[in-house]
C-alpha positions in Angstrom: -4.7 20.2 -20.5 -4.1 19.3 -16.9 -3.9 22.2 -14.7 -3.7 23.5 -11.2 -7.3 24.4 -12.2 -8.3 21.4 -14.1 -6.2 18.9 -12.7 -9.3 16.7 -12.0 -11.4 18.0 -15.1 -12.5 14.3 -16.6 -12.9 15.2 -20.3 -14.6 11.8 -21.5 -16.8 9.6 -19.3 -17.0 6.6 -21.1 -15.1 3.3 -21.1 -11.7 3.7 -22.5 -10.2 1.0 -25.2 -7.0 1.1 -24.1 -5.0 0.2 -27.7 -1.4 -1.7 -27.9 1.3 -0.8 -30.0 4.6 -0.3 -30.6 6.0 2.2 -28.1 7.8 5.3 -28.7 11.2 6.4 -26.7 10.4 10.3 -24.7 12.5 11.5 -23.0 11.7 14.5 -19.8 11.1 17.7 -22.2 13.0 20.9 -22.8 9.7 23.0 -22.2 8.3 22.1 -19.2 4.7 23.3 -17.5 3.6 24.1 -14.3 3.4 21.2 -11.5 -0.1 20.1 -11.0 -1.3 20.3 -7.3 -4.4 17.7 -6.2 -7.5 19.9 -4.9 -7.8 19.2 -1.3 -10.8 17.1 -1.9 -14.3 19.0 -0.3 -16.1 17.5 2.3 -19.0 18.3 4.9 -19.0 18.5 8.3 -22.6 17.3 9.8 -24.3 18.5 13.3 -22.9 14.4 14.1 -19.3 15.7 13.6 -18.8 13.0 11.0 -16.8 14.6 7.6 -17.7 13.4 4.5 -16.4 12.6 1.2 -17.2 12.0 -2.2 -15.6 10.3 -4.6 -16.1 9.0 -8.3 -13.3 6.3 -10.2 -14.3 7.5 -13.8 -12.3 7.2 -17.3 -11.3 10.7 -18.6 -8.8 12.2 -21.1 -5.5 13.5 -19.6 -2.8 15.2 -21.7 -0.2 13.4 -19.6 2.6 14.3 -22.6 2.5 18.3 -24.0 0.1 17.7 -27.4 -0.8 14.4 -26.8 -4.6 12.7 -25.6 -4.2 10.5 -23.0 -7.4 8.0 -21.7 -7.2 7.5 -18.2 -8.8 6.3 -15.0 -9.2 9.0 -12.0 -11.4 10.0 -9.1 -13.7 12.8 -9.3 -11.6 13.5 -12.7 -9.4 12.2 -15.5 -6.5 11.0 -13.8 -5.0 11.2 -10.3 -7.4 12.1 -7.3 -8.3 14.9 -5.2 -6.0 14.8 -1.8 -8.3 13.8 1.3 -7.4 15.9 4.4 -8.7 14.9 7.7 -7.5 14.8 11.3 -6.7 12.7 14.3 -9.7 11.1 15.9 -12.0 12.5 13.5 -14.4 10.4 12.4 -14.8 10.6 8.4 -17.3 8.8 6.0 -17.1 8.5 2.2 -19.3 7.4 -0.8 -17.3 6.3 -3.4 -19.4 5.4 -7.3 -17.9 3.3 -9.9 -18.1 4.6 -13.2 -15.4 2.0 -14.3 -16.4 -0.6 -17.0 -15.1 -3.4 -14.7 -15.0 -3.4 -10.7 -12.2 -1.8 -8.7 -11.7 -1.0 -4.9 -10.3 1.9 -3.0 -7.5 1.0 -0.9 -6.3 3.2 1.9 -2.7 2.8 1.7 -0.9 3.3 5.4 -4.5 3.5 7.5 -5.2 1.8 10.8 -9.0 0.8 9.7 -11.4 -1.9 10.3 -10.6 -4.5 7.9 -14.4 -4.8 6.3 -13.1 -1.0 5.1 -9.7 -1.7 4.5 -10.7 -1.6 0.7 -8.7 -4.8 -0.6 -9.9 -7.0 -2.8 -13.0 -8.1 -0.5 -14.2 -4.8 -0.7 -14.7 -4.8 -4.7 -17.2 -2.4 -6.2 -19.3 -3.4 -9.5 -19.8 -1.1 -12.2 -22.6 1.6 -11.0 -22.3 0.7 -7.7 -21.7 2.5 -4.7 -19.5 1.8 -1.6 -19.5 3.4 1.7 -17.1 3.3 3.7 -16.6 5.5 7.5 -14.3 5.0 10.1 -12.4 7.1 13.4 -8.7 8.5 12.3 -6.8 6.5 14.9 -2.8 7.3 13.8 -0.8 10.5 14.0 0.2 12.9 11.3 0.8 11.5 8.1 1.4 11.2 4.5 -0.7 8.3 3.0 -2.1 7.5 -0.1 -5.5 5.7 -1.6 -5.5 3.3 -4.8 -7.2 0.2 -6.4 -7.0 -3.3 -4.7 -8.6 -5.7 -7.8 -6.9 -9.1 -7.0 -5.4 -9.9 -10.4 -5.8 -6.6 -11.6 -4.3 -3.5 -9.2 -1.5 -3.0 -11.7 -4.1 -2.0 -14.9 -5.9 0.1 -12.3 -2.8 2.1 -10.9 -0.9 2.3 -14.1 -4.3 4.0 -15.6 -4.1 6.7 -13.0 -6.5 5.7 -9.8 -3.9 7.0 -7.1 -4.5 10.1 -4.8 -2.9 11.1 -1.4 -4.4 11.1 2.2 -2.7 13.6 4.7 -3.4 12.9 8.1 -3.0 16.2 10.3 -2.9 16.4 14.4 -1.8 18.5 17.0 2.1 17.6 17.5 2.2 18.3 13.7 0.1 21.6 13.5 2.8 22.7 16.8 5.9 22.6 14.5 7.1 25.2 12.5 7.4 23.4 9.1 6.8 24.2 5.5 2.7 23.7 5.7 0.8 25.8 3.1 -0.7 23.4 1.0 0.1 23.7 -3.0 2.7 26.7 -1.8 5.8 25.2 0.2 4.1 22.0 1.4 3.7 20.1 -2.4 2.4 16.5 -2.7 3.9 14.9 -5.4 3.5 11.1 -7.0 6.1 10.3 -9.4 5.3 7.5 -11.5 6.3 6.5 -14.7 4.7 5.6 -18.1 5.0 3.9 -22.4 3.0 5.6 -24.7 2.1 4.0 -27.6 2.7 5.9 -31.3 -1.3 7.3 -31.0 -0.4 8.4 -27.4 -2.3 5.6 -25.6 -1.1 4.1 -22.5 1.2 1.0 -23.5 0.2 -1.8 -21.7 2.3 -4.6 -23.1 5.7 -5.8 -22.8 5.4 -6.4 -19.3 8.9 -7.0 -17.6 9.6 -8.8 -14.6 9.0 -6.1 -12.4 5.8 -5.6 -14.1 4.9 -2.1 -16.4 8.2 -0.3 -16.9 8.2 3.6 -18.3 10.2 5.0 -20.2 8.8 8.4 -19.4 8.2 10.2 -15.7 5.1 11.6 -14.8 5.2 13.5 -12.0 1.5 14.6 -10.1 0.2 13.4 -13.6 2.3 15.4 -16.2 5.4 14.7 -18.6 8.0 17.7 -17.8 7.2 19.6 -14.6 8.9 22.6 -13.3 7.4 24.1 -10.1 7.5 28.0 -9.0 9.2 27.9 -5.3 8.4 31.3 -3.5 9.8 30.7 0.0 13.2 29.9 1.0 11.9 26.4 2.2 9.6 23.8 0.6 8.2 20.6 2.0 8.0 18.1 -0.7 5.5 14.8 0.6 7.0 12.2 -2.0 5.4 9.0 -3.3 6.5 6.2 -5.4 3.5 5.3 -7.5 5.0 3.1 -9.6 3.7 0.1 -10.1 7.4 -1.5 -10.5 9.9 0.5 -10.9 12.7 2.2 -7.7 13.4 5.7 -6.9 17.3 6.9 -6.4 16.3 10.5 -5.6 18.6 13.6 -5.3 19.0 16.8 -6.5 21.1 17.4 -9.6 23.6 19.2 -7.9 24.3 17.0 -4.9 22.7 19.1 -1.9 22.0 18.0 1.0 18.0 17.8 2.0 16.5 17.1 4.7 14.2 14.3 5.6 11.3 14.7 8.4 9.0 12.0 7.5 8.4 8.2 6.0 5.5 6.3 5.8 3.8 6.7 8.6 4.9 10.0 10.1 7.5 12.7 11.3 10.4 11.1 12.0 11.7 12.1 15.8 14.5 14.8 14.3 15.1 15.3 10.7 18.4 13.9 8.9 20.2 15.4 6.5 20.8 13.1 3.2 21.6 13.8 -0.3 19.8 10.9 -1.6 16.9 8.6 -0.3 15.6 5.3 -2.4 11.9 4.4 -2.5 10.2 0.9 -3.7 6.6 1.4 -5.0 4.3 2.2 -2.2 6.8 4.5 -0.3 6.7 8.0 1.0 9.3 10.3 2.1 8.7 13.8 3.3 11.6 16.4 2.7 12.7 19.7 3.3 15.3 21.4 0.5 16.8 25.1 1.0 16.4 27.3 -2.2 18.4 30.3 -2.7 16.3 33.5 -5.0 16.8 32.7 -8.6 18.0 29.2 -8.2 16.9 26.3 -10.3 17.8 22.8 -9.1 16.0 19.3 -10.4 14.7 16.6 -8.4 16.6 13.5 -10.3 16.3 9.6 -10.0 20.0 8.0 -9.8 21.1 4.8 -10.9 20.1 2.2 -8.0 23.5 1.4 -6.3 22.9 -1.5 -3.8 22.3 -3.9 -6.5 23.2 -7.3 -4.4 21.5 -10.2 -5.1 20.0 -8.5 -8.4 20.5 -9.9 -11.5 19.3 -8.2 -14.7 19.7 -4.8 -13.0 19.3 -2.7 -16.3 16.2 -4.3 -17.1 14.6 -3.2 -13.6 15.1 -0.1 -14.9 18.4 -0.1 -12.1 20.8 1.9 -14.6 18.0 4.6 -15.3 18.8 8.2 -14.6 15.4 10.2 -14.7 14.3 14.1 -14.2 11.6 14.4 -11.9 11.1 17.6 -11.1 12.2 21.2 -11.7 12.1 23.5 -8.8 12.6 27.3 -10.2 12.9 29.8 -7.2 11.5 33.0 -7.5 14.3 36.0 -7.9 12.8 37.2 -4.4 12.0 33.8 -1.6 10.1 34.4 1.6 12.1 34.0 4.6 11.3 30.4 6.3 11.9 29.3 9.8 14.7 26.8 10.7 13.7 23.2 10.8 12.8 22.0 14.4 15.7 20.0 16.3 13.4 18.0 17.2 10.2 16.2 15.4 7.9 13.2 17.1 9.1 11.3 19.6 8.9 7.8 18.6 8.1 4.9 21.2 9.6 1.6 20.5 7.4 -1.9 20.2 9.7 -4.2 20.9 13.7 -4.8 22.0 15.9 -5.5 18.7 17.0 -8.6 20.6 13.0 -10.1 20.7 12.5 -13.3 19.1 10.6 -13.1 16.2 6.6 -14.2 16.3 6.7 -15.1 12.2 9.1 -15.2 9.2 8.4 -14.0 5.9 10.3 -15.0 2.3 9.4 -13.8 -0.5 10.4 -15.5 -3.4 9.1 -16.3 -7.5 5.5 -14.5 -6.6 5.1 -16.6 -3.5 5.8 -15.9 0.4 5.9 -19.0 2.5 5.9 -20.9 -1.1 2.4 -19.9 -1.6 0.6 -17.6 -3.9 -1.9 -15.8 -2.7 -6.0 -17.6 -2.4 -8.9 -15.4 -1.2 -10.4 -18.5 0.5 -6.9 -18.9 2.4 -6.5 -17.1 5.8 -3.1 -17.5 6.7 -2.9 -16.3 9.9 -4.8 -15.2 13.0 -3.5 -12.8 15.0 -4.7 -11.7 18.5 -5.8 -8.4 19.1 -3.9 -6.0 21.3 -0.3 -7.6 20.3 2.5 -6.8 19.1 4.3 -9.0 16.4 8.2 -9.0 15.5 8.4 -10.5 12.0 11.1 -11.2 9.8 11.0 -10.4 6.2 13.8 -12.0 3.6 14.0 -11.4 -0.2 15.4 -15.4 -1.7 14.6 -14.0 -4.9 17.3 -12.6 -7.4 14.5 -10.2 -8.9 13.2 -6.5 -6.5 10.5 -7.3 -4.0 9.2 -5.1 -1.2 6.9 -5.7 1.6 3.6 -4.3 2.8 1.3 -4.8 5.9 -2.1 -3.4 6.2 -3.4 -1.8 9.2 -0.4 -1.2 10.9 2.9 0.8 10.9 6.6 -0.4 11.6 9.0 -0.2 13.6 12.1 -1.6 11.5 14.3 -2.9 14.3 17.0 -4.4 12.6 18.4 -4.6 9.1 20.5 -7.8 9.1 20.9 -7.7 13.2 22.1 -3.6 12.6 20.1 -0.8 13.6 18.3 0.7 10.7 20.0 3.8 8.6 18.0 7.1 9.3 15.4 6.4 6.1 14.4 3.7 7.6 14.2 4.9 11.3 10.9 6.5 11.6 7.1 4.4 10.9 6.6 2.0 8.1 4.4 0.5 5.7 6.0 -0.6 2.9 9.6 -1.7 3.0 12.1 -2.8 -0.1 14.2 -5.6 0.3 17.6 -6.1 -0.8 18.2 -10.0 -1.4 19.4 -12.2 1.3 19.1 -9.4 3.7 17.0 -9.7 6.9 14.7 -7.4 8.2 13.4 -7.5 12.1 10.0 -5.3 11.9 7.8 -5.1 15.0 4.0 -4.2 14.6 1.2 -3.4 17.2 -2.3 -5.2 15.9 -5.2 -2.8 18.3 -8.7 -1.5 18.3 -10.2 -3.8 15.2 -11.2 -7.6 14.9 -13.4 -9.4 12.5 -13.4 -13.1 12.1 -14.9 -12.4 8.4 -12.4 -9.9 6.5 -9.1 -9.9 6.5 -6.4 -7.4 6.0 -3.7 -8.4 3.5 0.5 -8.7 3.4 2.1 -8.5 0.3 5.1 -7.4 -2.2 3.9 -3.7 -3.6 5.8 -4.5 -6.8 2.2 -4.3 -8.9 2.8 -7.1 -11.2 4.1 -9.4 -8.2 1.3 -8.7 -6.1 -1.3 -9.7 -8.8 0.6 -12.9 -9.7 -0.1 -14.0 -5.7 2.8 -12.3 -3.7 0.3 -11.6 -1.0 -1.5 -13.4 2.1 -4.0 -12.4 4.3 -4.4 -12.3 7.9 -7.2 -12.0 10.5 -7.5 -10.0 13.6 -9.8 -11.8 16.6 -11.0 -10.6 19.8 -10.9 -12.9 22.7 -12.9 -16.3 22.0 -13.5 -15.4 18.3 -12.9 -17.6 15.8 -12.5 -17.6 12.0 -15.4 -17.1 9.5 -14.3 -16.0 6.7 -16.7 -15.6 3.8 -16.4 -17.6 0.7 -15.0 -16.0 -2.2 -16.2 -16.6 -5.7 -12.9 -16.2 -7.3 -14.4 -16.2 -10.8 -15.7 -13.5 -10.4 -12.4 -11.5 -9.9 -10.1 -10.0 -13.0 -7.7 -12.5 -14.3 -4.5 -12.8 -12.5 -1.8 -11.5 -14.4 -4.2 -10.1 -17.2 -3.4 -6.3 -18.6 
């Protein structure tokens, strides 16, 4: 049983056989159970001021779907991991032990990090072995999010439950009066979704073009969720952790919400919405109003901007989802009005700057070429900032992803971006034939040896080759990269 208190309780250590077979329709149950909350993961501060983690990717059993025995991959515990908490220029250091029968990686998803800690597929771990990496906080507040980076093989990883979220915390953050009791009115939640097989095993076949579609939701690693909302304001830190499929998500009965963060950060005021989209790899913080006694659910619409997309229903486009219950106590603590105002929010670069670099992403290629770990295909200066352009020529969902830094989206199609996509990004989705103008700052790290990597954050398209990989240089260095025996990696495309 996955709990609040056993959330991360692995109940079998040893290599999971993971079997196919014809998978069942389930659909969100009637009876639903508590919301799991992540421990904040425990950690140590030395006399060096250094704070340090530990953390274990280890097969468990996880009873994902009420009665059912699920085998899973997690950190420090069946599925899921704990959430690491650190803050601004802190310096934090982790040992991180493969239990896993075949090596993985631990990506930090949103981080500004030296690249030879990045965690991407350079960075593998072998079975029993032990990688440790440390490095100085260098962002603002934030929600982020750590995962696998197998070249070939990130989809298997992820869909078998390696995912946990990294909050970033800082002074501007800590001065605003928002929803910030941890597992009370500040909730992380992943929503992801899942097949079962008859036996209640993880399906892993009948892979679609957007890779491993669900037909069941699993929100912070449970079927069914309802969670108990004691204050008249809750802060809900969102993250797609899909490996394929979009988000359309509003409340069942329309109201408005409002959103104070993305990817990488509060947002400079909040905006109200009553619905927000998010591609795998995205994170949305939002505040909703609860009245005493109310019940409302968190629901995933049909996707409406479908231009460009052909076979919508099979992306899982026409799917209308429950996510989440939230079931306000009969009596709600009072909670302070949202701020006017957030972060402010400096911009890189003028929406009329030429663009450095161009981007299409099309049939698991950018720049008509899948992705070679022996291939750098770019260098980029330190202490620069880059405007790129990024276009979908595909008629299938992509998204894009840059490690290292967060965006500024300056321009969707030569028009200032909506309010979602106003604040600092990561990971953005990208609607066919449409242009996006993103300007990025590349600072503090260089290494002529690792790289960091671009790519789609559609799973499946990633480990087909939708990904490239660029370098970072200080003045007068030049490339080195180290030769990669690709052999040795999982086998693209292989689940």
């Amino acid at each position: 049983m996955v709990s609040r208190r056993g959330f991360l309780t692995g109940l079998a250590l040893a290599p999971v056989a993971y079997a196919a077979g014809c998978s069942i329709r389930s659909s969100t149950p009637r009876a639903t159970r508590p919301l799991p909350i992540p421990p904040l993961a425990p950690s140590t501060v030395g006399a060096d001021g250094v704070r340090r983690f530990t953390l274990r990717a280890q097969a468990g059993i996880t009873e994902m779907v009420r009665g059912r025995q699920t085998p899973t991959w997690g950190y420090s515990g069946s599925v899921l991991g704990p959430t690491v908490r650190a803050r601004r220029a802190e310096q934090v250091a982790f040992t991180i032990t493969n239990d896993l029968p075949e090596p993985t990686s631990v990506h930090w998803h949103g981080m500004h990090l030296p690249a030879k800690y990045d965690g991407g597929p350079h960075q593998m771990i072998a079975p029993g072995a032990v990688w440790a990496p440390e490095w100085t906080i260098q962002q603002q507040a934030a929600t982020l999010w750590y995962h696998p980076h197998p070249h070939g093989a990130t989809e298997k990883h992820v869909h078998r439950g390696l995912s946990g979220f990294f909050l970033i915390d800082d002074e501007a953050g800590d001065a605003l009066d928002l929803p910030k009791d941890y597992g009370v009115d500040d909730i992380p939640l992943v929503i992801q979704d899942r097949r079962f097989t008859a036996i209640g095993t993880l399906d892993e076949s009948d892979i679609t073009d957007v890779g491993l579609l669900g037909d069941t939701i699993i929100t912070n690693g449970i079927a069914g969720a309802h969670l108990s909302v004691g204050t008249e304001r809750v802060r809900l830190r969102i993250l797609n952790g899909s490996s394929g499929r979009l988000y359309n998500l509003a409340f069942d009965d329309r109201r408005t919400f409002q959103l104070i963060a993305t990817d990488g950060g509060l947002l400079p005021k909040p905006a109200a919405l009553e619905q927000v989209q998010l591609s795998p790899g995205e994170r949305v913080e939002v505040v909703v109003t609860l009245s005493a006694g109310e019940n409302v659910t968190l629901r995933s619409l049909p996707i409406t901007d479908r231009r460009g997309i052909d076979r919508a229903a099979e992306f899982g486009f026409d799917d209308t989802l429950d996510i989440l219950t939230l079931r306000a106590t009969d009596r709600v603590r009072p909670s302070a009005a949202l701020p006017a105002a957030l972060v402010p929010m400096r911009a890189l670069a003028a929406a009329s700057t030429p663009p450095t670099r161009a981007f299409d992403l099309q049939w698991f290629m950018i720049n008509n070429q899948r992705m070679d770990m022996n291939r750098i295909d770019m260098t980029i200066p330190v202490d620069t900032t880059e405007v790129w352009t990024v276009r979908n020529r595909d008629n299938w969902p992509h998204n894009f992803h840059v490690h290292d830094v967060q965006f500024q989206i300056l321009a969707v199609d030569g028009n200032p971006p909506p309010p979602a996509l106003s604040g600092w990004k990561d990971t953005i989705y990208t609607t066919p034939e449409t242009v996006y103008t993103l300007a990025m700052h590349f600072a503090d790290h260089t290494d002529p040896t690792y790289p960091y990597m671009y790519h789609c954050h559609l799973l499946h398209h990633e480990d087909q080759g939708m990904m490239g990989q660029f370098l970072v240089l200080a003045p007068g260095q030049h490339p080195a990269p180290m030769p990669m025996d690709t052999t040795a990696q999982p086998g693209m495309g292989h689940h």
